[in-house]
N, CA and C of each residue as an Amber inpcrd file, in Angstrom:
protein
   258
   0.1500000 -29.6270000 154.1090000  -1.2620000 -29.4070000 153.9090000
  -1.6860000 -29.7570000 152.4840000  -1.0020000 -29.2920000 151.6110000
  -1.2470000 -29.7090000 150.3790000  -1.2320000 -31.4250000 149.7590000
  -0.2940000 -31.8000000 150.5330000  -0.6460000 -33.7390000 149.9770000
  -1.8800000 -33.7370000 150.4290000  -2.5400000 -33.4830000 151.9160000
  -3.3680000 -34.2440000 152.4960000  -5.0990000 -33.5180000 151.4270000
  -4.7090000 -32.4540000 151.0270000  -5.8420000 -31.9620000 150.1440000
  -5.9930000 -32.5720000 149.1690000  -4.7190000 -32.8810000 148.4690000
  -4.3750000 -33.5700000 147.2420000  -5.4510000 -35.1150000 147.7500000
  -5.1650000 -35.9720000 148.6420000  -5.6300000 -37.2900000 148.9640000
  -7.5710000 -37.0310000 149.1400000  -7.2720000 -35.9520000 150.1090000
  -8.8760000 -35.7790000 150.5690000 -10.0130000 -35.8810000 149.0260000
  -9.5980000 -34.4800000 148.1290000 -10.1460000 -34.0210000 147.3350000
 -10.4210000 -35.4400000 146.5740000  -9.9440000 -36.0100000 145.7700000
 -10.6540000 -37.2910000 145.2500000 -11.3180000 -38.0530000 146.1410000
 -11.2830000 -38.5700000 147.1260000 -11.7150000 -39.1930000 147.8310000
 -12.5780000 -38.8620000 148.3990000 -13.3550000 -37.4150000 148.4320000
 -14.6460000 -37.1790000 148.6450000 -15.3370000 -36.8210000 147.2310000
 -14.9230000 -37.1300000 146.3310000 -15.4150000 -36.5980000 144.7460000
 -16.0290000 -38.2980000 144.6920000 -15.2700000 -39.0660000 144.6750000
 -15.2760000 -40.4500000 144.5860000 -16.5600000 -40.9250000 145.4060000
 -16.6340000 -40.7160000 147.2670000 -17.9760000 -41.1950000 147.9840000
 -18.8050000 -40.1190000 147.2160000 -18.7910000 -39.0270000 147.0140000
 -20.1580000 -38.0820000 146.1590000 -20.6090000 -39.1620000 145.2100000
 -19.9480000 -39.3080000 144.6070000 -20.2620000 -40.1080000 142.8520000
 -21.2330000 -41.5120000 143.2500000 -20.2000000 -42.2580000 144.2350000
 -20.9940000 -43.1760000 144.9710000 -22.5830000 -43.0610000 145.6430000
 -22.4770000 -42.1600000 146.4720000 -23.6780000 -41.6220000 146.7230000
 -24.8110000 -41.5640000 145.8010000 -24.6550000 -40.7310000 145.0320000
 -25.5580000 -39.7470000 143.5470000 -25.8920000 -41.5290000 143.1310000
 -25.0290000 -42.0110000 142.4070000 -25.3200000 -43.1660000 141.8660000
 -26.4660000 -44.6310000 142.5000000 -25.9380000 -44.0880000 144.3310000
 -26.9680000 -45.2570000 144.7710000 -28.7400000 -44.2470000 144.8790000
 -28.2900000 -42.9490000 144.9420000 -29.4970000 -42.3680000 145.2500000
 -30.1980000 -42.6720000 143.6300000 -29.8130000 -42.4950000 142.2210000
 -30.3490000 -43.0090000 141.0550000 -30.7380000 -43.9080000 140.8200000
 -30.3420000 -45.3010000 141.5880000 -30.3740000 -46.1970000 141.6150000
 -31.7400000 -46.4710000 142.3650000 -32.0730000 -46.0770000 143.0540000
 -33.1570000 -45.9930000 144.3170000 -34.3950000 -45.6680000 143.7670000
 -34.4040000 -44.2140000 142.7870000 -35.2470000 -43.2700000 142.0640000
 -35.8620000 -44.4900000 141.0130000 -34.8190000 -44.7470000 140.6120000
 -35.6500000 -45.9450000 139.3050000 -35.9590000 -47.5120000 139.9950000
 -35.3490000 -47.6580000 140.9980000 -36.2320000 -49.0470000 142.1430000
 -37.3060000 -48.7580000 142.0920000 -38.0410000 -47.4210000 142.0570000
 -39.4960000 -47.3400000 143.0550000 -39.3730000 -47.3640000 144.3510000
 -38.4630000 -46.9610000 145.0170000 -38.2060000 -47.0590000 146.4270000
 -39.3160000 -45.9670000 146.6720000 -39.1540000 -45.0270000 146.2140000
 -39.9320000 -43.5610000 146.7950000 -41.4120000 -43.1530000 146.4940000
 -41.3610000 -44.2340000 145.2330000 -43.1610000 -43.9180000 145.0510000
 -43.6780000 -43.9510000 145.6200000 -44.3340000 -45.1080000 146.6880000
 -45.1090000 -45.0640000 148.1280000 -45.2870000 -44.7040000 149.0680000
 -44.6260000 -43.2060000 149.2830000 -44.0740000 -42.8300000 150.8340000
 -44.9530000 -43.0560000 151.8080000 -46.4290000 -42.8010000 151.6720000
 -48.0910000 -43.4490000 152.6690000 -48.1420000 -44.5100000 152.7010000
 -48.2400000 -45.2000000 151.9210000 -48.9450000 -46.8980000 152.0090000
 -48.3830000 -47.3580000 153.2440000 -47.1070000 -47.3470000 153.8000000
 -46.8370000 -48.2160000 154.9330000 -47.6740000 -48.0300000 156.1790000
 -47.8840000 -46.7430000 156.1030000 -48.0710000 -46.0110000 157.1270000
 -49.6220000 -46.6540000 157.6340000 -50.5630000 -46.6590000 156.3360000
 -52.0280000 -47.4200000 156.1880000 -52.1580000 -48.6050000 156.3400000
 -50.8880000 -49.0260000 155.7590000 -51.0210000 -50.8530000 155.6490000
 -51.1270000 -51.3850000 156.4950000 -50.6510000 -50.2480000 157.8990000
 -50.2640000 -51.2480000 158.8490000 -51.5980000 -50.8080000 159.8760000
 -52.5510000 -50.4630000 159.2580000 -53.8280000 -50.1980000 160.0560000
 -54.8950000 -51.4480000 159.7020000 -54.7590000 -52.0840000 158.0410000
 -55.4580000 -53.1480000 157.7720000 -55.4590000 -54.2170000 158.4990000
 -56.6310000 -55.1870000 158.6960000 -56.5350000 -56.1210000 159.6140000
 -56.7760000 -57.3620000 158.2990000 -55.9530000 -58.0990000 158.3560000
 -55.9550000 -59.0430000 157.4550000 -56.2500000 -60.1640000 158.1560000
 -57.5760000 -60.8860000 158.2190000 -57.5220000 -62.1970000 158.8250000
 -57.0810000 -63.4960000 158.3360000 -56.4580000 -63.2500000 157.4710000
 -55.6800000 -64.7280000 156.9260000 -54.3150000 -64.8940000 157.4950000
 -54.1060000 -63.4060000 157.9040000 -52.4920000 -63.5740000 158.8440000
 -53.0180000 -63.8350000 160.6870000 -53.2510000 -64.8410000 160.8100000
 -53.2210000 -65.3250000 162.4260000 -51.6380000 -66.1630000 163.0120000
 -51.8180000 -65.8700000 163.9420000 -50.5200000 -66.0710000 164.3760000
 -50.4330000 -67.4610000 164.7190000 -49.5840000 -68.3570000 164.4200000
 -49.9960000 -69.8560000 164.5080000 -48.8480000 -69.9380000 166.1110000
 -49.8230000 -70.9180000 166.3480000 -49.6350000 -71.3000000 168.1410000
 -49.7270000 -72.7980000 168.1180000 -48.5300000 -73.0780000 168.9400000
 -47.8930000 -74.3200000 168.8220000 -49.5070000 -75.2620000 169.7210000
 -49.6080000 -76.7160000 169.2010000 -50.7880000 -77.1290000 169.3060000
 -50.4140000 -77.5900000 171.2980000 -49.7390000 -77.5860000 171.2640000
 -49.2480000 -78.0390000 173.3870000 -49.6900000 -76.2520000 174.0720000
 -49.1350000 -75.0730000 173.4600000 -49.7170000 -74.4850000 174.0390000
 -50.8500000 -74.1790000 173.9140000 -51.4500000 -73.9980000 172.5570000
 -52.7500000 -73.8180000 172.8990000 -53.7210000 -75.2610000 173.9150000
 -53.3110000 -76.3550000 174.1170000 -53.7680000 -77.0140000 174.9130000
 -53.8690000 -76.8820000 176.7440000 -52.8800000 -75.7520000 176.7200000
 -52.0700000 -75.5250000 177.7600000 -53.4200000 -73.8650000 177.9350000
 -53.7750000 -73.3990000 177.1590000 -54.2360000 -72.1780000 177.2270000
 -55.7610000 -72.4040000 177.1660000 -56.2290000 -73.6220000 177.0160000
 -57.4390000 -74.2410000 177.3750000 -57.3990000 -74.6310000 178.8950000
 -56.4520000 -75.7600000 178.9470000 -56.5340000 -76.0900000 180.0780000
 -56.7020000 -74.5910000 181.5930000 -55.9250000 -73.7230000 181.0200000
 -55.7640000 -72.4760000 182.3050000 -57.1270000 -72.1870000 182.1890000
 -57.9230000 -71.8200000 181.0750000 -59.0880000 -71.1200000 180.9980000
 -60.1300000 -72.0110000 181.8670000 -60.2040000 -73.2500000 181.8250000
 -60.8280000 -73.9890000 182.5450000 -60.9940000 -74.5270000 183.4060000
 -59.8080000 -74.1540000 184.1880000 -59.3920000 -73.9930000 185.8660000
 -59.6140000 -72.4280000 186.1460000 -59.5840000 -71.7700000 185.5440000
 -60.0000000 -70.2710000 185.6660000 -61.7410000 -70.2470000 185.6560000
 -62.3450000 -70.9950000 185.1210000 -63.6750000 -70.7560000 185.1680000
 -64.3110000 -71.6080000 186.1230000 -63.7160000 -73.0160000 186.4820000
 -64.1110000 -73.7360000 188.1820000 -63.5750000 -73.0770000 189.0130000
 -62.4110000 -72.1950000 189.1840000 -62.0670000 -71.1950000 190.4920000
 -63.0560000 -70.3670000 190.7570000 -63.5950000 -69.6020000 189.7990000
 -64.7210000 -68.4940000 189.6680000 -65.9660000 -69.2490000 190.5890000
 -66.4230000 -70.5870000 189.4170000 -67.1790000 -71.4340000 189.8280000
 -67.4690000 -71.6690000 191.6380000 -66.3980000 -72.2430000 192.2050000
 -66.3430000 -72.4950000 193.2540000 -66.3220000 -71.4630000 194.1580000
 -65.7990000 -70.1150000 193.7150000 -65.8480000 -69.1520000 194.9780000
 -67.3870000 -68.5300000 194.8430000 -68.3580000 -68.4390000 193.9460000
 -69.0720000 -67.9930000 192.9800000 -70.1150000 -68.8520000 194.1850000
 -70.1590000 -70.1320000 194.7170000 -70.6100000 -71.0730000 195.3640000
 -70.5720000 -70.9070000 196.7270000 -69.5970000 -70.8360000 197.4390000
 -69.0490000 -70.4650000 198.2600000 -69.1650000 -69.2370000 198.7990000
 -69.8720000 -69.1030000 200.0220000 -70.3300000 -68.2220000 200.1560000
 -70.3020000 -67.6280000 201.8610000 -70.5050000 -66.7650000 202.2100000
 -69.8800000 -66.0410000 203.8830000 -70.6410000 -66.9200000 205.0990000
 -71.7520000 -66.9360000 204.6120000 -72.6490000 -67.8580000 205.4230000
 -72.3770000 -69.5530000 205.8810000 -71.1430000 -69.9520000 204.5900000
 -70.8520000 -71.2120000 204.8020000 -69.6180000 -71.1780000 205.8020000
 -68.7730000 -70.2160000 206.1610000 -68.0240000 -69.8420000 207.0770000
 -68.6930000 -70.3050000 208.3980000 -69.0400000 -69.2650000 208.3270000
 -70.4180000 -69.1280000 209.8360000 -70.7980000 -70.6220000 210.0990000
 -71.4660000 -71.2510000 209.4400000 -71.7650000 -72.7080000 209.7740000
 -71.3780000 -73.7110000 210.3130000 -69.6470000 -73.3580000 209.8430000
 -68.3670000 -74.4710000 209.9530000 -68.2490000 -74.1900000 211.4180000
């Protein structure tokens, strides 16, 4: 029991020291000054960040919209009475 105390005991003195040192390290980064801001930032709407879309799909996302609006078109036209007729 005693070697393995002997081994342990530095070797958790050693990760402590490690520790303490990255947590000091952190304190003088400025890691901790801001703890809110993220939280807000991410409520701002920034319109200079748009999401860029490859120029085939957005051609591709025209084209649907405009077969989406002659489908409308045509049923929109089309109507119960023209059933009946046929």
């Amino acid at each position: 029991m005693l070697p393995s105390l002997l081994m342990l005991m530095p070797a958790s003195l050693v990760l402590g020291t490690i520790a303490l040192l990255l947590f000091i390290k952190a304190i003088r980064g400025g890691w901790f000054e801001d703890v809110e801001g993220p939280k807000y930032r991410m409520l701002d709407d920034d319109p200079d960040e748009t999401p860029e879309i490859p120029q085939q799909q957005l051609q591709q996302i025209r084209q649907d919209r405009l077969d989406q609006k002659q489908n409308r078109n045509s049923k929109q036209n089309h109507t119960p009475e023209d059933n009946n007729a046929k």
